[in-house]
Structures are given as C-alpha cells and as structure tokens.
GUKE-811453 format. One record per residue: residue number from 1; residue in one letter; x, y, z of N, C-alpha, C in turn. Coordinates in Angstrom, 3 decimals, m for minus. Example, Ala and Ser with C-alpha at 12.3 -4.5 7.8 and 13.67 -1.06 7.14 Angstrom:
<rs>
pos|code|nX|nY|nZ|caX|caY|caZ|cX|cY|cZ
1|a|13.190|m5.690|7.800|12.300|m4.500|7.800|13.200|m3.300|7.800
2|s|12.850|m2.250|7.080|13.670|m1.060|7.140|12.900|0.030|7.870
</rs>
This chain:
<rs>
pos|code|nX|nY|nZ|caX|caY|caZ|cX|cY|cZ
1|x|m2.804|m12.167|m10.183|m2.178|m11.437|m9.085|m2.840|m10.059|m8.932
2|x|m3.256|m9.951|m7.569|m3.641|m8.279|m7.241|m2.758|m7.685|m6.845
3|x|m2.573|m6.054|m7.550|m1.383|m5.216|m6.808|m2.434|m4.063|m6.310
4|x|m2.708|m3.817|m4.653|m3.304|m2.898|m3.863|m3.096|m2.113|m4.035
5|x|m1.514|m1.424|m4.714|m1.403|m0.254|m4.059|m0.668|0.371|m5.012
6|x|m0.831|1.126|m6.374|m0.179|1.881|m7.432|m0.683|2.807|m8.241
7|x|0.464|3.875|m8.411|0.103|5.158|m8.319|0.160|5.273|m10.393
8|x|m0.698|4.624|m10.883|m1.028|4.531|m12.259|m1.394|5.496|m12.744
9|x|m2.522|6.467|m12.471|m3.177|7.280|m13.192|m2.737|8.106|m13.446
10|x|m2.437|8.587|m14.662|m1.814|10.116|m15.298|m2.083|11.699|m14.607
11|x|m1.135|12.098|m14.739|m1.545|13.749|m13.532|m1.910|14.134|m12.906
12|x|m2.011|12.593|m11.900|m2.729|13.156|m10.515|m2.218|13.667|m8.985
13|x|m0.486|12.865|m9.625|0.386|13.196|m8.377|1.649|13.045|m8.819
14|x|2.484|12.130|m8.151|3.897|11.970|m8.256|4.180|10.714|m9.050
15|x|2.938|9.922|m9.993|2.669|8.960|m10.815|3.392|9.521|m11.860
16|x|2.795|8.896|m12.844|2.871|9.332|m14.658|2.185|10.362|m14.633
17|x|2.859|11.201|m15.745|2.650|12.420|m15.679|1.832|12.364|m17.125
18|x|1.479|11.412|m17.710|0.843|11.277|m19.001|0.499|9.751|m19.416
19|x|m0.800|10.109|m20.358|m1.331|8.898|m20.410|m1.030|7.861|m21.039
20|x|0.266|8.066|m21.384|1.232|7.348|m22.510|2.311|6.282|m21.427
21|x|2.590|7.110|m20.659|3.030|6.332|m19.445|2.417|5.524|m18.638
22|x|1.279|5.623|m18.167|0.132|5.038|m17.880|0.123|3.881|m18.530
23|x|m0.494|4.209|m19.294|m0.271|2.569|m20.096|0.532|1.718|m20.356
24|x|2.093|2.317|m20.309|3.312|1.799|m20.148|3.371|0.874|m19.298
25|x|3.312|1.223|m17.805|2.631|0.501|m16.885|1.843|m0.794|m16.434
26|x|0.478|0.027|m17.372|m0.401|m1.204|m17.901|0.410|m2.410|m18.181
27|x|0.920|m2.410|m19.270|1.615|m3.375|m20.332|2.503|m4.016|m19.374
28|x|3.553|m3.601|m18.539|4.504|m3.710|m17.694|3.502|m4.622|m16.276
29|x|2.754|m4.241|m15.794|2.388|m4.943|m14.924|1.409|m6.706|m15.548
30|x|1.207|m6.128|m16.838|0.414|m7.697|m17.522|1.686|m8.444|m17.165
31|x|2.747|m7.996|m17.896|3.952|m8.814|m18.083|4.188|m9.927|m16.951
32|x|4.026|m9.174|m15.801|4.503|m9.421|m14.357|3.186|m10.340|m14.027
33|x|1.931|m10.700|m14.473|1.519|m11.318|m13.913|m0.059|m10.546|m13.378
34|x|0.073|m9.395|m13.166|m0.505|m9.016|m12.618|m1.801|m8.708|m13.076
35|x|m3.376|m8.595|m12.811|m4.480|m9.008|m13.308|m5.695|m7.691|m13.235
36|x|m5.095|m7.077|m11.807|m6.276|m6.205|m10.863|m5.012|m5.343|m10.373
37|x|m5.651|m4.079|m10.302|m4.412|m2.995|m10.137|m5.713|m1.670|m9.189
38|x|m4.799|m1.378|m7.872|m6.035|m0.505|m7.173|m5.230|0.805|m7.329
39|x|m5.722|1.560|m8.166|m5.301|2.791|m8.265|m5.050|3.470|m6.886
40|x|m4.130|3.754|m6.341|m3.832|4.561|m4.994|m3.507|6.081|m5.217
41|x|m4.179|7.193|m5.924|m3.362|8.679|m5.601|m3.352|8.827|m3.991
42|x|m2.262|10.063|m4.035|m2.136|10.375|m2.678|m3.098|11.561|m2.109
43|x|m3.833|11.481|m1.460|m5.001|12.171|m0.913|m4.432|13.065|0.540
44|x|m4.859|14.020|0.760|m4.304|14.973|2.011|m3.057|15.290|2.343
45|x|m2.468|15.043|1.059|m0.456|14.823|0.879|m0.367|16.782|0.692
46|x|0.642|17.606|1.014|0.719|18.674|1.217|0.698|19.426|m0.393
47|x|0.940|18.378|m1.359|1.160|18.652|m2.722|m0.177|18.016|m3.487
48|x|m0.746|17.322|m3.025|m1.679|16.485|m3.947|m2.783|16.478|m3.041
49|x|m4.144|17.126|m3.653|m5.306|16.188|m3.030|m6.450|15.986|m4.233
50|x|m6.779|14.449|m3.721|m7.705|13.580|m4.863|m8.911|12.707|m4.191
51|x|m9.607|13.801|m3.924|m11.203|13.066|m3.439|m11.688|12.127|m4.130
52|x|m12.358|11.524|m3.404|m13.026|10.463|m4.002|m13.832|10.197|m5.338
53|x|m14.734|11.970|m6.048|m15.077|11.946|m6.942|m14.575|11.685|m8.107
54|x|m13.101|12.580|m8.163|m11.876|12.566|m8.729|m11.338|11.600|m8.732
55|x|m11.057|10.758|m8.207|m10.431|9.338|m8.573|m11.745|8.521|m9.497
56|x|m12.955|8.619|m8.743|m13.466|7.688|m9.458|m13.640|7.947|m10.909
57|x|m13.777|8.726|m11.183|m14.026|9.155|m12.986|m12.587|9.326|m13.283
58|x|m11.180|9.424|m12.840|m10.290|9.410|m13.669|m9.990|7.874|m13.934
59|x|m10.532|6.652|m12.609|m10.505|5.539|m12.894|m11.231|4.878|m14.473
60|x|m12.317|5.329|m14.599|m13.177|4.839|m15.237|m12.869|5.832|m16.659
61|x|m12.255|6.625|m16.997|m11.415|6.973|m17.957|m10.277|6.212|m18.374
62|x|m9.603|5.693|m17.530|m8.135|4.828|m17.907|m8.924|3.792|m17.819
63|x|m9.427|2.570|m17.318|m10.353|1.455|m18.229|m10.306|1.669|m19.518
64|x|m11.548|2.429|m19.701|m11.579|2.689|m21.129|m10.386|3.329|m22.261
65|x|m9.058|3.858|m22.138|m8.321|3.582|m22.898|m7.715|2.377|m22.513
66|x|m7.557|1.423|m21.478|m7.196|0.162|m21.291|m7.830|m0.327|m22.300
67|x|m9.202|m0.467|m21.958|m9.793|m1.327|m23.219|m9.298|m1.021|m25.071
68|x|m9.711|0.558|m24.937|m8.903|0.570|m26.466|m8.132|0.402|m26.973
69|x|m7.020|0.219|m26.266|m5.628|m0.341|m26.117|m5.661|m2.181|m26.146
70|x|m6.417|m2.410|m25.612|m6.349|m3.728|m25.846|m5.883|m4.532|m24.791
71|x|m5.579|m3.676|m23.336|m4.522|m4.051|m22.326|m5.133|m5.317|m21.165
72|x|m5.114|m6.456|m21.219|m5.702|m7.365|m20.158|m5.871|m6.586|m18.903
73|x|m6.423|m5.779|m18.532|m5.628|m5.439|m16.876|m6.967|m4.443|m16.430
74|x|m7.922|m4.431|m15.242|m8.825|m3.640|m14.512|m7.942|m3.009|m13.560
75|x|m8.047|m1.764|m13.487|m7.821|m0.826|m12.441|m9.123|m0.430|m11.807
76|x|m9.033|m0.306|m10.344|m10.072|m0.059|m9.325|m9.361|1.048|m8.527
77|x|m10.884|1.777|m7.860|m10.533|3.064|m7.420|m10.303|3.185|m6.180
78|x|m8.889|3.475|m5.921|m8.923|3.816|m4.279|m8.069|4.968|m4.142
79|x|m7.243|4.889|m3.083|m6.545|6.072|m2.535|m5.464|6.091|m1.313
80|x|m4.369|6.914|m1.364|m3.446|7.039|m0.140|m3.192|8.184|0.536
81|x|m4.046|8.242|1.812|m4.304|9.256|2.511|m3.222|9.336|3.135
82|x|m2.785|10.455|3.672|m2.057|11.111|4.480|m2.174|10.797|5.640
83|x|m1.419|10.636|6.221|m1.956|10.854|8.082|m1.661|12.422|8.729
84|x|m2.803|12.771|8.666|m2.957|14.292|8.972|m3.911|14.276|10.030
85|x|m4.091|15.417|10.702|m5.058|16.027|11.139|m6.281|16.073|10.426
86|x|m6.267|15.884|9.434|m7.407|16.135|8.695|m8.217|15.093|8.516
87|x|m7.785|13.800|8.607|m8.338|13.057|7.889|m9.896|12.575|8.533
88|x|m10.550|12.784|9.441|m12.046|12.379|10.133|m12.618|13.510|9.238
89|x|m12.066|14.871|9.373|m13.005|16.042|8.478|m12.846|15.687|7.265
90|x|m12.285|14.887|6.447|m12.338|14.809|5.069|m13.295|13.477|4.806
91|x|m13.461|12.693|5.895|m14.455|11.796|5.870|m15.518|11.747|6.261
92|x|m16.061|13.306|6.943|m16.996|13.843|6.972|m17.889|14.674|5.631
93|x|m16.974|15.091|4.958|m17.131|15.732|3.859|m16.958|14.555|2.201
94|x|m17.231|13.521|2.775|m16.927|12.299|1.877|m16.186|12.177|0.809
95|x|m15.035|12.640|1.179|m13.976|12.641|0.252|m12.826|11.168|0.472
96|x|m13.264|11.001|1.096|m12.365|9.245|1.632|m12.741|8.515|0.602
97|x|m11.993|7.705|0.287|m12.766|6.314|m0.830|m11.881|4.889|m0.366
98|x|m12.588|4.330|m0.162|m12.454|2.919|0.400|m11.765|2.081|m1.016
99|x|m11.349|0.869|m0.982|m10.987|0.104|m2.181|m12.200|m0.495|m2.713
100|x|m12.189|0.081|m4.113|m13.199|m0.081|m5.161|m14.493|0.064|m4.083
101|x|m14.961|0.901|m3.507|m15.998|0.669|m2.535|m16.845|m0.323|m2.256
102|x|m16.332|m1.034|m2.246|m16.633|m2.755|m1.974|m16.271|m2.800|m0.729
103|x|m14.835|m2.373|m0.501|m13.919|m2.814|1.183|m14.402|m1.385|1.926
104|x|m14.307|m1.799|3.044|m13.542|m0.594|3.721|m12.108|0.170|4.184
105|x|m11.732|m1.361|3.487|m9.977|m0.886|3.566|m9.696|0.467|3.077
106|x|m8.535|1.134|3.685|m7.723|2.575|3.416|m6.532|2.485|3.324
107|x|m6.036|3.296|2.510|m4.593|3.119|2.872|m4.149|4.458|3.725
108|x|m3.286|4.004|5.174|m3.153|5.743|5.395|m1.091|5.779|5.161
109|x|m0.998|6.603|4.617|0.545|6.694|4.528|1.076|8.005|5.420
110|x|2.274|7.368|6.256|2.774|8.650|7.240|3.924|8.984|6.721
111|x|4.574|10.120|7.293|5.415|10.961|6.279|6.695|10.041|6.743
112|x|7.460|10.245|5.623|8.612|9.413|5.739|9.379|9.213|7.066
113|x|9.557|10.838|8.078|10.383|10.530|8.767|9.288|11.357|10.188
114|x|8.240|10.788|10.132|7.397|11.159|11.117|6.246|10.314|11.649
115|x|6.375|10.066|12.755|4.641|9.537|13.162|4.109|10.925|14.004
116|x|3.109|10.805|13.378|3.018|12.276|15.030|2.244|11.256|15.928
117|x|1.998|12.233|16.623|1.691|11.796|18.170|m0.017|11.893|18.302
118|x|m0.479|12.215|17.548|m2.054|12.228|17.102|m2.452|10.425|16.507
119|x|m1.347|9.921|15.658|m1.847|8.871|14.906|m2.382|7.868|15.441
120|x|m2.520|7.234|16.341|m2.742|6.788|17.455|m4.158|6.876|16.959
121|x|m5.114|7.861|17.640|m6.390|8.393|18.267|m6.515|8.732|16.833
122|x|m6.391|9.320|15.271|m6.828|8.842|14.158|m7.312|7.858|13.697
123|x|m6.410|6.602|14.015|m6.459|5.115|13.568|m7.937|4.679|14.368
124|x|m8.137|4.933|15.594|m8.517|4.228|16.404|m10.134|5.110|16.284
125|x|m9.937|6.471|15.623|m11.455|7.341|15.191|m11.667|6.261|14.093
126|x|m10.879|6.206|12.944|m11.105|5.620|11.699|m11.563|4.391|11.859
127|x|m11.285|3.060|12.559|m11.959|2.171|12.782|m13.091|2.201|13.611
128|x|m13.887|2.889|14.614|m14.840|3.408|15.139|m15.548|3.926|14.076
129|x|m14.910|4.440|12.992|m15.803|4.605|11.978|m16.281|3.898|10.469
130|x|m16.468|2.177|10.940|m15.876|1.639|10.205|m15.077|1.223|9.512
131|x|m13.853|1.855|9.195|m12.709|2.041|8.248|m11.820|0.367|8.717
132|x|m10.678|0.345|7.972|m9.990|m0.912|8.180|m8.889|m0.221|7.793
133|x|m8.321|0.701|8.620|m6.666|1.305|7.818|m5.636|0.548|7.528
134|x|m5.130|0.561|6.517|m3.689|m0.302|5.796|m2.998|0.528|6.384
135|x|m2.009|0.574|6.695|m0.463|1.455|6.863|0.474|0.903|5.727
136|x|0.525|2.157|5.208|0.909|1.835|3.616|3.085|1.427|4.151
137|x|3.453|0.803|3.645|5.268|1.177|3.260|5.727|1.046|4.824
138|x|5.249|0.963|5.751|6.033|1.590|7.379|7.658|0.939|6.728
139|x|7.964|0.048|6.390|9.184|m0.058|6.214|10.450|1.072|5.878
140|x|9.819|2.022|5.467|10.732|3.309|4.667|10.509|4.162|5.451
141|x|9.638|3.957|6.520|9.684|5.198|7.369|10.577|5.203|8.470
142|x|11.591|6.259|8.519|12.494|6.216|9.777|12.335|6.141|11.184
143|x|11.182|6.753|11.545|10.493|6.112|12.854|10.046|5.185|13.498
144|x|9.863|4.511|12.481|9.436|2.841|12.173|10.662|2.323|12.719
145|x|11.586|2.561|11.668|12.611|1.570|11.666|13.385|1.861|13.191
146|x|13.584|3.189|13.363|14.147|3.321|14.418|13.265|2.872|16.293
147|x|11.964|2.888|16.256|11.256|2.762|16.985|10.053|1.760|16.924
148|x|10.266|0.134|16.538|9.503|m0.722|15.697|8.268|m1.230|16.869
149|x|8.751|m1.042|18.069|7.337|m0.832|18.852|6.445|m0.029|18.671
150|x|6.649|0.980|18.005|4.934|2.167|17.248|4.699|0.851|16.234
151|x|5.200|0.821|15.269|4.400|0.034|14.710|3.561|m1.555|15.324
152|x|4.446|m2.165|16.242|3.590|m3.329|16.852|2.652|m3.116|17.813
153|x|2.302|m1.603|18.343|1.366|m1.470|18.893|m0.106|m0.757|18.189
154|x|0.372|m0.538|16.545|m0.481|0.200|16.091|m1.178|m1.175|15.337
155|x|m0.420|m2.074|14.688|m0.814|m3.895|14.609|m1.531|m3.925|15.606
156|x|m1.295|m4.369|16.788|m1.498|m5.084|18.096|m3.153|m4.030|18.016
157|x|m2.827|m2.637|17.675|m4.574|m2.563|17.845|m5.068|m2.144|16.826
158|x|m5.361|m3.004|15.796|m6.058|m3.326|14.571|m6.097|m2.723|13.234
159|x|m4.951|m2.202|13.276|m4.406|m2.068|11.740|m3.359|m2.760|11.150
160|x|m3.609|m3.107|9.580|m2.968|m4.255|8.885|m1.809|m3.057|7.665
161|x|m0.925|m3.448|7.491|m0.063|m3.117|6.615|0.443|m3.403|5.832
162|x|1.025|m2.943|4.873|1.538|m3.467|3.377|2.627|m2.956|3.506
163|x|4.219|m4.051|2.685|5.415|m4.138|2.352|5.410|m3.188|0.780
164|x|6.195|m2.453|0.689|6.216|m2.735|m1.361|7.173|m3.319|m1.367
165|x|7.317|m4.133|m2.345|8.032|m5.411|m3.205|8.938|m4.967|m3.334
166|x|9.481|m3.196|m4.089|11.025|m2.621|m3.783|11.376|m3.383|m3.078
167|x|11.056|m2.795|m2.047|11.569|m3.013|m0.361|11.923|m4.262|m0.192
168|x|11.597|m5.292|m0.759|11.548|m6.892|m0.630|12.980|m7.190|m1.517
169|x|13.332|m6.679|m2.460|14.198|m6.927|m3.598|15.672|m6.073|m3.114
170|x|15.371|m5.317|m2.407|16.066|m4.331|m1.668|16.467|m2.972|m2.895
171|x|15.385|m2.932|m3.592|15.673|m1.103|m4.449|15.329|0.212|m3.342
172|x|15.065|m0.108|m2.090|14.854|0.835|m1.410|15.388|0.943|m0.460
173|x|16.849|0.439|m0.324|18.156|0.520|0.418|18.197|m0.765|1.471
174|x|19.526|m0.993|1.950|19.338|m2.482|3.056|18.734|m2.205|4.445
175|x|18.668|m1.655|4.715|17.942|m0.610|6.369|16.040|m1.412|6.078
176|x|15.353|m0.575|4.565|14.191|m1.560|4.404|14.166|m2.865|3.866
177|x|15.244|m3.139|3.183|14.675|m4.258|3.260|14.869|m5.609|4.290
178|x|15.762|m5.071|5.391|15.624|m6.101|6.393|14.773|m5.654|6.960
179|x|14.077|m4.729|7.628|13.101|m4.437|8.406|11.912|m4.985|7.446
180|x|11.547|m4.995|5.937|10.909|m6.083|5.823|10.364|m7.584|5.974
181|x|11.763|m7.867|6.174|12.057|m9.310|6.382|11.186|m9.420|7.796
182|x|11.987|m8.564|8.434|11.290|m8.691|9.829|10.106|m8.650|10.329
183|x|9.810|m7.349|9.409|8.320|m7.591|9.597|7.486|m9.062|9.398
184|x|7.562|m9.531|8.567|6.877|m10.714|7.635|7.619|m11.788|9.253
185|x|9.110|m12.071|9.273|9.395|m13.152|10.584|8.268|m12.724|11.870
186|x|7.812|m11.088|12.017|7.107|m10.828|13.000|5.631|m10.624|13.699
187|x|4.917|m10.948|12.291|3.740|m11.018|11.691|3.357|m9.876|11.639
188|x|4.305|m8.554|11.549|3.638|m7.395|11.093|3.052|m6.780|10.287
189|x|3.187|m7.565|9.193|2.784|m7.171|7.761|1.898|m8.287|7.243
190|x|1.183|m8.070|6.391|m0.030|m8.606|5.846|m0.590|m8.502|4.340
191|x|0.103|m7.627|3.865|m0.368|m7.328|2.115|1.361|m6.409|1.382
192|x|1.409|m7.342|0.502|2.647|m7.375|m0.708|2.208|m6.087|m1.693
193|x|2.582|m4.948|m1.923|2.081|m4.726|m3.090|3.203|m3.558|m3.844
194|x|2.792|m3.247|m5.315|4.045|m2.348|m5.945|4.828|m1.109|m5.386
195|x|3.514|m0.276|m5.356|3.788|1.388|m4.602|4.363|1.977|m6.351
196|x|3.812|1.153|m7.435|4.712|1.370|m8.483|3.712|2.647|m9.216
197|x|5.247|3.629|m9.377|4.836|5.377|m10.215|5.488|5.279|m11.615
198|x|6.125|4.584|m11.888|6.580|4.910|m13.124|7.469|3.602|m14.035
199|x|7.425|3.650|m15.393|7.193|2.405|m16.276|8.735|2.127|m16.001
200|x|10.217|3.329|m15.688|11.291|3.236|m15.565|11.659|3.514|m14.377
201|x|11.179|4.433|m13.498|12.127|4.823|m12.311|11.764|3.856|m11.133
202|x|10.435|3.110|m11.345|9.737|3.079|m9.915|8.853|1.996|m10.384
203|x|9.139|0.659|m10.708|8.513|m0.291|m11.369|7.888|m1.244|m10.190
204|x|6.985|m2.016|m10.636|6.293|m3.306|m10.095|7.154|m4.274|m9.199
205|x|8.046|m5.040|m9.357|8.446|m6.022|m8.686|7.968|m6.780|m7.715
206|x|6.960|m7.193|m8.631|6.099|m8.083|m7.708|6.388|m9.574|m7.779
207|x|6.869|m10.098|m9.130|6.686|m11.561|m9.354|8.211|m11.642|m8.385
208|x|9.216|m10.570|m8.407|10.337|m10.791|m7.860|10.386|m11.294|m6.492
209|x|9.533|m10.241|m5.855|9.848|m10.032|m4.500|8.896|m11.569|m3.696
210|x|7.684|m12.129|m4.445|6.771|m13.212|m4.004|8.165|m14.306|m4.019
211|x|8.758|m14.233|m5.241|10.047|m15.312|m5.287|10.782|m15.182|m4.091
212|x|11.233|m13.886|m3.950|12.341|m14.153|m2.976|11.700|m14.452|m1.440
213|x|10.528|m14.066|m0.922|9.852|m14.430|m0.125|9.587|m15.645|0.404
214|x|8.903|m16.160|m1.123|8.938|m17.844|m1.045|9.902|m18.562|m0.961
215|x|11.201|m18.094|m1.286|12.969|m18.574|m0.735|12.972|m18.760|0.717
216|x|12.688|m17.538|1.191|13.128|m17.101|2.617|11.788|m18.399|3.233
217|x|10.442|m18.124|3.468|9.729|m18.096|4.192|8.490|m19.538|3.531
218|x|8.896|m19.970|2.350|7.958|m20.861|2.025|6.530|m20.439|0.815
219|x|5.943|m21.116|0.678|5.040|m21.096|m0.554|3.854|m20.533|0.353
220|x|3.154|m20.856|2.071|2.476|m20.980|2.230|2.693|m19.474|2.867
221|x|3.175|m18.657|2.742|3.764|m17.209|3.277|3.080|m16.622|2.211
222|x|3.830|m16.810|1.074|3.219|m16.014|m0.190|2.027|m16.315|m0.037
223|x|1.292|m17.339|m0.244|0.054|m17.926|m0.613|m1.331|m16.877|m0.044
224|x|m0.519|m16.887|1.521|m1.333|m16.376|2.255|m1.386|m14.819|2.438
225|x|m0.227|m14.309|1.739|m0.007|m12.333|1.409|m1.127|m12.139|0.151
226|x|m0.959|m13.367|m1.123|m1.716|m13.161|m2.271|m3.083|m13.451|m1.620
227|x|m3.420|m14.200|m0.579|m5.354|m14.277|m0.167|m5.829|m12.989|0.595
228|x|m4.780|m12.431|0.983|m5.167|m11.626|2.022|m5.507|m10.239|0.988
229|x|m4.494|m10.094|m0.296|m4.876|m8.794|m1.282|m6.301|m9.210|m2.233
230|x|m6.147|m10.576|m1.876|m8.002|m11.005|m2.664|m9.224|m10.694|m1.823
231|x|m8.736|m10.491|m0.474|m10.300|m10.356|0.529|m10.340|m9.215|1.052
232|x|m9.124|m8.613|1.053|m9.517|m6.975|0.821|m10.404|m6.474|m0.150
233|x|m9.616|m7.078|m1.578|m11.077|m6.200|m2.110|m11.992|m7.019|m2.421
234|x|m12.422|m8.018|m1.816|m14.110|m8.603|m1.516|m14.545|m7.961|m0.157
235|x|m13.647|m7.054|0.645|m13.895|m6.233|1.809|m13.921|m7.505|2.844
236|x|m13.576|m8.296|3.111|m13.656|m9.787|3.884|m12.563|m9.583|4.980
237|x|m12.416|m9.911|5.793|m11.402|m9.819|7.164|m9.734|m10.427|6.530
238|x|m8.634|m9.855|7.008|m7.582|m10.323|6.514|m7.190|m11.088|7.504
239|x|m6.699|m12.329|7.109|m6.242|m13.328|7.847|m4.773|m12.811|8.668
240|x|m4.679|m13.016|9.744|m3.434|m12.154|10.685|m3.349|m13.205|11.647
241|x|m1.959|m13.246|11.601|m1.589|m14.161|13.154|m1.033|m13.287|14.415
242|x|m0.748|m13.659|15.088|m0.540|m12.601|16.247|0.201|m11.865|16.223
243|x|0.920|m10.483|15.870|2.019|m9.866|15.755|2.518|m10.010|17.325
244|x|4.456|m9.991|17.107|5.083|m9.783|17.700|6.256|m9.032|18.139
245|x|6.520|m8.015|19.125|7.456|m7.036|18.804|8.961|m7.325|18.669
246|x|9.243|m6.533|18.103|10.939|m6.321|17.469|12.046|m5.748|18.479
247|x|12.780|m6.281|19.173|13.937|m5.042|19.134|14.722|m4.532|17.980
248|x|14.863|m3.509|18.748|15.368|m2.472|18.260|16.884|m2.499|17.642
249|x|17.778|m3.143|18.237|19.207|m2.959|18.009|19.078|m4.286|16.807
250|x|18.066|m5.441|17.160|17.728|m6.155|15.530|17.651|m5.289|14.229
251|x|17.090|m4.507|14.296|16.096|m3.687|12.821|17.466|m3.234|12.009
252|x|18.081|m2.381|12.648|18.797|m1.690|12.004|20.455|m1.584|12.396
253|x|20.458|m2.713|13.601|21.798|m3.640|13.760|22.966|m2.132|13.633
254|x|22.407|m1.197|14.086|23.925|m0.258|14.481|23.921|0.294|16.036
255|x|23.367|m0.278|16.571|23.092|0.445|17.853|24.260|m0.883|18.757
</rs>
C-alpha cells in the first residue's frame, strides 16, 4: 500500500516533533500495511516553509535511521504547498518538489476556511507549467463543503484530489465525512491517503477507511484509488471518470 500524503519527518512542521516519533509512525504504518510513504511537509504555510532542498536531505536522513532501525518502510520526498500567491515565484526559484521527482504531481492545500479568488488562474499557471496539482483534503475545507461547485469546476479543469482516510472513518467530524462519500459517488476524488502527523493524535487509517469504502462502493473502487497512488509516483496519468456536480443542500443537508 502507498500512503501520498504524510507529514512523518521530525521538526519540520506540525508533524513529530522528534525522531523518536517518527519512527513511531514508521512502525505504525508497517502495521497497517503500508509499504511507500511520500513525505508531505507543508511548504508556503504562514508557519512553515520547506523547499525542496530541505526536504530532500531530511528525507534521505530518516531512510537511513529507517534502515538502522530495521523498519520495512521507504519514505519519498515531496511536499504540501499552500495555495498562495506565491506559489509560480517559488517555482521559479525551484523550491517546488514534485513526488519523489519522478511525478509531477503536487500537492496544493487551501486554507481551511478559504479558497481565494486567485486559485483558479494558479492551478491553471501550474499546469501550463507542467505541474499535475493534487488538491490535498478539500473535504475539511468549509468552502468546499459549503460551495461544492468550486471544487467540480476546479476537477472539471484538470486537477485530481485526495480524501484522508480520517475523513473516510469519520475522525474528522460527520459534515467530512459525508462530503467524502460524495465525493467518491461524484467522481471527485481520486487518491486515498493518511494526512497522518502523529503516532497518537493523528494516525494512518488507511486499512480502515479502504474497508469501509469497499462496503459502500465495491472492491473495484478501492482497487482503482490504490492504482491511481501507484501511477502517481511512476508520474503516469491518473485514471478519472467524468466528475459530476453536487448540490448543495445534499453535502451538508441543513439548508
């Protein structure tokens, strides 16, 4: 199992704050299954920034106590950008890092309770510039939920997104995790992954959430979330069926 998207590495953000935890992790995600782990810090976040150099050598530091440790498990170097203003000048200044630079996949994450009105004409620079933006979580974002046409028009023009598994299990309240559901009934979403910071507060739930998925939606649902986190990072096109939009008084059923 590949998990795209976890915030593993010791002191780089709102992860583990030590390398003891880190590895905690490690151990915790073998458990679960899990094989390949893409390191995501948060990059252009108002509290955290982690260029590309910086990730890659803190990656290739945690390997190697992986290995001394003894831990089955590769971590690869990527990142979760902000959706800022900033982000074309920081990819001018080559601080962007693609997954394991193999893909061109990105992850861009927007602030919890904001899209601005720029993101749009970001997304649409970033793929003009090669890029393949993920939209990390939209499920937890309140704009999302409240306004689920931004997101099917930001799908509809060629960006793919990822659920975290919380969200699937419902640890991240009932508001996301039906708007998960929905997503996946709506073909909005495209890649499963942890978003996991910590060995206790903020864990994996991955083998969980593929289960309950495969309840709801079948074997060939999962099948096809787990191919789509394998050809990302062979950088290969993600398989997508046509997204379709949501109302609104569906998502969040109080209106």
């Amino acid at each position: 199992m590949n998990d795209l998207h976890c915030h593993i590495l010791p002191g780089v953000d709102d992860g583990p704050q030590s390398l003891e935890e880190s590895l905690s992790m490690a151990r915790m995600a073998v458990q679960e299954g899990i094989e390949t782990i893409v390191a995501t810090p948060h990059h252009l976040h108002s509290a955290y920034k982690n260029p590309k150099g910086s990730i890659v050598k803190k990656v290739d530091q945690f390997n190697k106590a992986l290995k001394n440790e003894g831990i089955p498990l590769e971590v690869l170097p990527g990142q979760e950008i902000r959706m800022t203003g900033e982000v074309m000048d920081s990819l001018k200044r080559d601080e962007l890092l693609s997954m394991n630079h193999t893909s061109d996949h990105v992850y861009i994450e927007f602030p919890d309770h904001e899209v601005p009105t720029y993101a749009s004409r970001v997304l649409q620079d970033m793929q003009q510039a090669g890029l393949k933006p993920i939209i990390s979580h939209p499920e937890t974002n309140r704009i999302f939920l409240q306004k689920p046409d931004l997101l099917y028009q930001i799908v509809k023009n060629g960006a793919i997104t990822q659920v975290t598994a919380a969200s699937i299990v419902g640890k991240n309240g009932k508001s996301a995790k039906k708007f998960a559901f929905q997503m996946i009934e709506a073909n909005l979403t495209h890649i499963i992954a942890s978003n996991a910071h910590h060995p206790k507060k903020r864990g994996f739930h991955m083998a969980d959430a593929y289960e309950k998925i495969e309840k709801k939606f079948g074997s060939s649902v999962v099948y096809q979330f787990m191919e789509n986190a394998h050809v990302v990072l062979d950088g290969e096109m993600v398989y997508t069926d046509r997204p379709s939009p949501m109302k609104t008084k569906k998502v969040l059923g109080i209106f």
